[in-house]
C-alpha positions, 0 to 999 in steps of 0.5 A: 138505163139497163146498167142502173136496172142491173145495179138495182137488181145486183144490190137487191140480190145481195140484199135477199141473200144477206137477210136469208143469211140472217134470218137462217143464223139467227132468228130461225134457231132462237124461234126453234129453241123458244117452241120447242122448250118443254115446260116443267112438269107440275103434276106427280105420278104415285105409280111412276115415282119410286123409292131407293135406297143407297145404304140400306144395310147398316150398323146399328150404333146410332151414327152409321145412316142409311140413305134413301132417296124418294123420286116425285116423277110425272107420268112421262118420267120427268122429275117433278120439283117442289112437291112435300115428301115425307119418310115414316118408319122406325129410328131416326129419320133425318130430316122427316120431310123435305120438297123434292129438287128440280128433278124430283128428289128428296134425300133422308139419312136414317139412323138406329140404336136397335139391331132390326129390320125397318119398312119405310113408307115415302108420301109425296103431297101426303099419297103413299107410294105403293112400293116400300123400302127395308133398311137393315140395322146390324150391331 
């Protein structure tokens, strides 16, 4: 009789171990990843969203582009994607406007005939950004 209730124990024992194995292989890690997946952020911050630009010194021929990019961000500074950014300011504004990617960017290529400093202002859903930024045409 005593062997049989060391048996059931025995088997109970691995049993317990093998599901904690499981349990601490599988499901715990796949539960965590699921809880702690952050949402994508949806809602824009003008005073965190900023304006920068890569080429902003170029010649004046009408071929040579400046490029800037506009950054839709929320307040925490994560990108916020699918929002309207538009660009306006002087010369060939390429394209005028676009919806930010998934990390809140929107590129535009810039190009002019005329040798002369431009101020360009970056709207996002229509609200300007306090900051601007200056492209240089030179000949």
């Amino acid at each position: 009789m005593q062997d049989k209730k060391m048996i059931v124990y025995l088997v109970l024992a691995v049993f317990g171990i093998g599901l904690s194995y499981f349990l601490a292989t599988q499901v715990v890690p796949k539960s965590l990843v699921l809880l702690t997946k952050a949402a994508p952020a949806t809602k824009v911050s003008i005073g965190s969203s900023y304006i920068l630009g890569s080429r902003i010194l170029v010649k004046a021929d009408g071929i040579d582009k400046a490029v800037v990019n506009v950054f839709a961000m929320d307040s925490s500074g994560k990108g916020v994607g699918g929002k309207s950014v538009e660009l306006v300011g002087e010369g060939v504004i390429d394209p005028v406007s676009q919806i930010t990617d998934n990390q809140g960017k929107a590129s535009f290529k810039i190009s002019s005939n005329i040798e002369k400093q431009n101020e360009y202002i970056a709207k996002i859903e229509g609200v300007a950004l306090a900051k601007t930024i200056k492209v240089t045409f030179r000949k």
